[in-house]
C-alpha positions in Angstrom: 7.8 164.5 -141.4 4.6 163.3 -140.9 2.6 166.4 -141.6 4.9 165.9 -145.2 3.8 162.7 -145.7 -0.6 162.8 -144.6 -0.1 166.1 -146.7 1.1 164.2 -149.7 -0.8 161.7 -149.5 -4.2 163.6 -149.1 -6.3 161.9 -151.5 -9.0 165.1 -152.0 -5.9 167.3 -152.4 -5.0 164.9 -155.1 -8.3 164.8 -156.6 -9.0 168.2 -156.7 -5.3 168.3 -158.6 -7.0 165.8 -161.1 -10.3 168.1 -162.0 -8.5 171.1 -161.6 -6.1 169.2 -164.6 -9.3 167.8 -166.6 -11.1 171.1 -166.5 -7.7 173.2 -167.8 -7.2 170.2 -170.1 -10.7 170.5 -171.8 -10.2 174.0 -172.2 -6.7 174.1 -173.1 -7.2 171.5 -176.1 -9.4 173.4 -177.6 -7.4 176.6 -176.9 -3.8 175.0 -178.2 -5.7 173.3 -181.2 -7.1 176.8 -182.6 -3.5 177.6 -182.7 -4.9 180.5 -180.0 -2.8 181.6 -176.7 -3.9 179.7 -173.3 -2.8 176.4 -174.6 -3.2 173.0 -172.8 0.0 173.7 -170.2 -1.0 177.4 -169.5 -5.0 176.4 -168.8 -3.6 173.5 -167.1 -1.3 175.8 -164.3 -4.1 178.4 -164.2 -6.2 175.8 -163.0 -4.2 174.2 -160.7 -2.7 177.8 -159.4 -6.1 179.0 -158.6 -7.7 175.8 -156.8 -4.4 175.4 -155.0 -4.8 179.2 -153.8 -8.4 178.6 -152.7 -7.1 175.3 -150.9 -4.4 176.8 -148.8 -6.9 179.3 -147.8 -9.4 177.0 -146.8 -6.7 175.3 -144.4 -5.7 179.3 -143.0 -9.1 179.5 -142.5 -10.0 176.2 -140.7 -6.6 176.8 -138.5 -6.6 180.5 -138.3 -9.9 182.2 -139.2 -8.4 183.9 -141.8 -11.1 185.3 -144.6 -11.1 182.7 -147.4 -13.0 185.6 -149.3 -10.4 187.3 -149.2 -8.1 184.8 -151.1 -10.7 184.4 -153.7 -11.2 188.6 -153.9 -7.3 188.6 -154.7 -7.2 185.8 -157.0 -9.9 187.2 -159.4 -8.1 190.5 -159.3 -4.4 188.8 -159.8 -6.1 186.9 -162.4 -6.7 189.7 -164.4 -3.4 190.7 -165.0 -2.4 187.8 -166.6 -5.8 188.0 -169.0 -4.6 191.3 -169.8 -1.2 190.5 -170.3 -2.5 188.2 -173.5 -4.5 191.3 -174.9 -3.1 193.0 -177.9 -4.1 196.1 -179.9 -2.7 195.8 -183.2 -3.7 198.2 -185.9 -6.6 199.7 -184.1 -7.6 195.9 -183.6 -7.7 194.7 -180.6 -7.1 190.8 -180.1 -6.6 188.2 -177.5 -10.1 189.0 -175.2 -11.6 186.0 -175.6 -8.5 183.7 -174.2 -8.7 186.8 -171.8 -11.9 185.6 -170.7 -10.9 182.6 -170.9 -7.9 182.8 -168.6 -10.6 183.9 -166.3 -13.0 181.2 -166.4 -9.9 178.8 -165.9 -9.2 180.7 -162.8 -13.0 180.7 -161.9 -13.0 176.8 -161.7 -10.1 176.4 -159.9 -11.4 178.2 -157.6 -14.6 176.3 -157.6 -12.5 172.9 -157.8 -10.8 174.6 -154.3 -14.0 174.8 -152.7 -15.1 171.2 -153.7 -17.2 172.2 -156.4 -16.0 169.2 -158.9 -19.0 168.5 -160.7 -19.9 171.7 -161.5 -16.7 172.8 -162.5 -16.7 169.7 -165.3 -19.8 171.3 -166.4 -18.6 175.0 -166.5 -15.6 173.4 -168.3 -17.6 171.9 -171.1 -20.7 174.7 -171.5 -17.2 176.9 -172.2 -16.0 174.9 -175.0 -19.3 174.2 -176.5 -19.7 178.4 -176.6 -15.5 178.6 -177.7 -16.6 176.2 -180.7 -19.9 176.9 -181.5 -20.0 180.5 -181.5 -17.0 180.1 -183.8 -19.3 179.2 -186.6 -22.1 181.2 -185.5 -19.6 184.2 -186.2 -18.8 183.3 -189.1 -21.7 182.9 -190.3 -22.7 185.9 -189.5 -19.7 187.7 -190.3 -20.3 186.1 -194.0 -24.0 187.3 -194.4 -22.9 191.2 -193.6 -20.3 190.5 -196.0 -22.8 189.6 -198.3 -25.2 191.9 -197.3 -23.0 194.7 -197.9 -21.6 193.6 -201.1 -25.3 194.1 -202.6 -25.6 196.7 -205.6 -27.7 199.6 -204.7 -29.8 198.7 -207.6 -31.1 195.4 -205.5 -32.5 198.0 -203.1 -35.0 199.3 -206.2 -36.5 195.9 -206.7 
């Protein structure tokens, strides 16, 4: 009972709980309020999932030896099955890739937020939704001038 209750009451266990939350969170607004899969619950659990996997490890490891490499080798490659799983080729088109990548990311800072990494998980987490928005525009911006661009008589070529 009292392993249940020092467990419970682990205060870094609960903080890495909070980042791993905050970092999903960050990621998961911006996700949910594209109206794009990977919304604020599913970042949120990824997050969690993957620090509490890197966490456990770190306790086989301090009380076993176990390889904590190891955990982190099979979370990246678990990982990518649910990234995949939001993939879709429709048409020829393929869709989803980017909340593939970043259902990987999210797994990448849990595991980061496992290892103690807070700080720069916070960072990772916002560098992630500056390039989610940003590029955004910068695409379609883009995406407008080849429009443009290709629209343009052949007779503009001759001037």
């Amino acid at each position: 009972m009292e392993d249940f209750i020092s467990g419970f009451l682990d205060s870094d266990l609960w903080m890495r709980i909070l980042a791993s939350f905050i970092c999903g969170l960050i990621i998961g607004l911006e996700r949910q309020v594209r109206g794009k899969p990977v919304g604020v619950r599913t970042a949120s659990l990824i997050c969690i999932g993957s620090m509490s996997f890197i966490y456990i490890g770190q306790l086989l490891t301090h009380d076993t030896g176990a390889d904590l490499a190891r955990v982190l080798a099979q979370l990246i490659t678990g990982i990518g099955f649910i990234g995949a799983g939001v993939i879709m080729n429709k048409e020829g088109l393929v869709n989803g890739v980017t909340s593939a990548a970043a259902i990987w990311i999210l797994a990448g800072l849990g595991a980061a937020i496992g290892l103690g990494y807070y700080g720069q998980a916070v960072a990772i987490s916002i560098t992630t939704t500056i390039i989610l928005v940003g590029f955004e525009y910068l695409e379609n911006f883009l995406n407008s001038a080849r429009k443009k661009f290709l629209q343009k008589s052949p007779h503009d070529d001759n001037e």
